[in-house]
DOLUMLO-332851 format. One line per 10 residues: number of its first residue (from 1); for each residue x, y, z of N, C-alpha, C, O. Coordinates in steps of 0.2 Angstrom, whole numbers. Example, Ala and Ser with C-alpha at 12.3 -4.5 7.8 and 13.67 -1.06 7.14 Angstrom:
<sites>
1 = 66:-28:39:62:-22:39:66:-16:39:71:-17:42  64:-11:35:68:-5:36:64:0:39:67:6:40
</sites>
This chain:
<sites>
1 = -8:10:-10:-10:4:-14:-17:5:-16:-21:8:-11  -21:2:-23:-25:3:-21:-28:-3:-25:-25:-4:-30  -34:-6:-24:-38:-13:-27:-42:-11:-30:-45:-7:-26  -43:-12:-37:-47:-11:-42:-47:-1:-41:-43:3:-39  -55:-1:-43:-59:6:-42:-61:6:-37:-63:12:-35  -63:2:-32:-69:0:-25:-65:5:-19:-68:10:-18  -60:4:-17:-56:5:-11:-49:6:-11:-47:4:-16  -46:9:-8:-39:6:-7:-36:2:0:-39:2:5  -30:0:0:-30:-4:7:-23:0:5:-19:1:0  -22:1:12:-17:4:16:-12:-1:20:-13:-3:25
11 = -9:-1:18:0:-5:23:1:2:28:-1:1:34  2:7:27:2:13:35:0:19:30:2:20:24  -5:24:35:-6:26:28:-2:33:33:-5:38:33  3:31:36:11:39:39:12:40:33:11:46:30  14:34:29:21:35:24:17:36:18:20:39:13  10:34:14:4:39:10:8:46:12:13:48:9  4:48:17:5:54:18:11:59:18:12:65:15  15:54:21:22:59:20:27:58:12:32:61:11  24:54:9:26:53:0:21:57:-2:25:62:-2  17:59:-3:11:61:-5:14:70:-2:17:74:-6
21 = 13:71:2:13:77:5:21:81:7:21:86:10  25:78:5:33:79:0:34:82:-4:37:88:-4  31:76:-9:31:78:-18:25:84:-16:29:87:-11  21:87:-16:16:90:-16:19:98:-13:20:103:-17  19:97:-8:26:104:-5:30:105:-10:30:111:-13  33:101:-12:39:103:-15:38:104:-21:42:108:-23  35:102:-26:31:103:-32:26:108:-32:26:112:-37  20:109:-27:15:116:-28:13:118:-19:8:121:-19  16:118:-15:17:123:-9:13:118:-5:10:113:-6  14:121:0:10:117:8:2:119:8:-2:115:11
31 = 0:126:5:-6:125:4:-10:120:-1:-16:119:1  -8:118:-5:-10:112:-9:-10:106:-4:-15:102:-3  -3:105:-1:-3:98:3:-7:97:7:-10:91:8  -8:104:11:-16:104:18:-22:103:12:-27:99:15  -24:104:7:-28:100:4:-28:95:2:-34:94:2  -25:91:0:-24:85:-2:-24:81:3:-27:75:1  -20:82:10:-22:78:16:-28:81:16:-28:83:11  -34:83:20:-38:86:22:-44:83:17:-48:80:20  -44:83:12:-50:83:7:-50:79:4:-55:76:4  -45:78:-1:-45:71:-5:-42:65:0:-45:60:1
41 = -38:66:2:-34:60:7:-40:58:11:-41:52:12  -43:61:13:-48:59:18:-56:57:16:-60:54:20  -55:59:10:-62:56:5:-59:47:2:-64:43:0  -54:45:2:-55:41:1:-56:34:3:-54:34:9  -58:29:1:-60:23:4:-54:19:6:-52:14:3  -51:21:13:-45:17:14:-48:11:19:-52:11:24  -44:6:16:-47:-2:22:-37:-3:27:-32:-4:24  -38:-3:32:-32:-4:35:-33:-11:36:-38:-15:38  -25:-14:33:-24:-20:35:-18:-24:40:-13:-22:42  -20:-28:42:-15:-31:46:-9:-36:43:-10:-40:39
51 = -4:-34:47:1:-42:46:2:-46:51:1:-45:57  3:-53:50:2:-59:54:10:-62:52:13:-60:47  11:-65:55:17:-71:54:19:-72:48:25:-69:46  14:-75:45:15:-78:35:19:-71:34:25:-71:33  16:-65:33:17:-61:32:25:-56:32:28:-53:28  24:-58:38:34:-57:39:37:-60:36:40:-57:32  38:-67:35:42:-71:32:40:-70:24:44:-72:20  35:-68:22:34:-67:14:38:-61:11:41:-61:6  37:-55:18:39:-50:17:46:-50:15:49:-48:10  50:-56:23:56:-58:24:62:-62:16:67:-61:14
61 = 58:-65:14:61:-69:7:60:-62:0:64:-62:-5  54:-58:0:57:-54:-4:63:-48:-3:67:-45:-7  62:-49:4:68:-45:6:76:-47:4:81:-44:1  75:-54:5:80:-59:3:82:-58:-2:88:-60:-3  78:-56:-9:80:-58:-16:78:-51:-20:80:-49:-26  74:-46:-15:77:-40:-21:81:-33:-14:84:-33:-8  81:-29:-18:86:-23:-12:80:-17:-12:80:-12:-14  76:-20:-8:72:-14:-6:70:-15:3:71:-20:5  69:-8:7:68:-7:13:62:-14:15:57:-15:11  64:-16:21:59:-21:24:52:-19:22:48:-22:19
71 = 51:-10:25:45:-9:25:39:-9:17:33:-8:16  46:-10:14:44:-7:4:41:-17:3:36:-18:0  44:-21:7:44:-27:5:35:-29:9:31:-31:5  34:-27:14:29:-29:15:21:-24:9:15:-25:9  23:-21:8:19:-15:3:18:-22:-1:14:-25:0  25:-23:-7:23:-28:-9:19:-35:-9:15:-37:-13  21:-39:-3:19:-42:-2:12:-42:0:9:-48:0  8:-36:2:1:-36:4:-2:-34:-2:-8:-34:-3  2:-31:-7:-1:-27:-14:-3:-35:-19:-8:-35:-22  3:-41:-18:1:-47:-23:-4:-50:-18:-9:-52:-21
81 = -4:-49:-12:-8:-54:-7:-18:-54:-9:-23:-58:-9  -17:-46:-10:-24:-42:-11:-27:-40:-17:-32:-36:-19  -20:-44:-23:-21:-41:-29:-20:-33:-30:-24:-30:-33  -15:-31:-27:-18:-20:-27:-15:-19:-29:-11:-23:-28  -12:-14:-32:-9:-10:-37:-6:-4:-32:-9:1:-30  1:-5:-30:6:0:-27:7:7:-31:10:8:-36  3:12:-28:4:18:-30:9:25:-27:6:30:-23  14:24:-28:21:28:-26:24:30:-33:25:28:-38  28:36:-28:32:39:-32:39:37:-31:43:41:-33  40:32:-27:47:31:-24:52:26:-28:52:19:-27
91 = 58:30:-33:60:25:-38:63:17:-35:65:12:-39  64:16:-28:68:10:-27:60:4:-30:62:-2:-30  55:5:-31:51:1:-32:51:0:-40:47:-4:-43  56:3:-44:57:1:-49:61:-6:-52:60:-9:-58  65:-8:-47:68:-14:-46:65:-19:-45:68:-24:-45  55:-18:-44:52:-25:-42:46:-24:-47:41:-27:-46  46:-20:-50:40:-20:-57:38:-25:-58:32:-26:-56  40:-30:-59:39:-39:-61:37:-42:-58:35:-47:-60  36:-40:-51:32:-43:-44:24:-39:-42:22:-41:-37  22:-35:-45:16:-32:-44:15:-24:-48:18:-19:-48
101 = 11:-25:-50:8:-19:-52:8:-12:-49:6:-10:-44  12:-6:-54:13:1:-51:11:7:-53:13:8:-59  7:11:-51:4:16:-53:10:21:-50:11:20:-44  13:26:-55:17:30:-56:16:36:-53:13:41:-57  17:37:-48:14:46:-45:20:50:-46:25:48:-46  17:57:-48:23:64:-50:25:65:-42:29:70:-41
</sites>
């Protein structure tokens, strides 16, 4: 995810990683991917966030009305929370375009 130009805020930044360094393998080799963690992933401004209560349950009722993984539900829910712009390549987030803004990764 990431807010405006300033930062990104981070829901876990494992599954960054492992979406990110995936597609990247399997697209242009593990030498690319050790750089991409390493150098860019590491340059930029991530803010880790927490969840609280509200937070489950907001999570909880998106869960309820679309069909995405709990974990994809809180992405959401902290991407409207913080105003940020979910940036994945993972097509199930297709089904929630109308609930928050997506930046489309190869």
């Amino acid at each position: 995810m990431r807010k405006g130009r300033k930062g990104l805020l981070e829901v876990d930044k494992r599954r960054i990683l492992r979406e990110r360094a995936r597609a990247i393998i399997r697209n242009r080799g593990p030498e690319k991917a050790d750089y991409f963690i390493e150098t860019i992933l590491a340059s930029l401004p991530i803010l880790t966030v927490s969840n609280g209560f509200a937070d489950v349950i907001n999570a909880a009722k998106i869960k309820a009305e679309h069909p995405l993984s709990f974990a994809d539900c809180f992405a959401v829910d902290t991407a409207r929370k913080y105003n940020a712009v979910i940036m994945t390549g993972d097509p199930e987030f297709k089904k929630i375009e109308q609930l928050v803004e997506i930046e489309w990764l190869d």
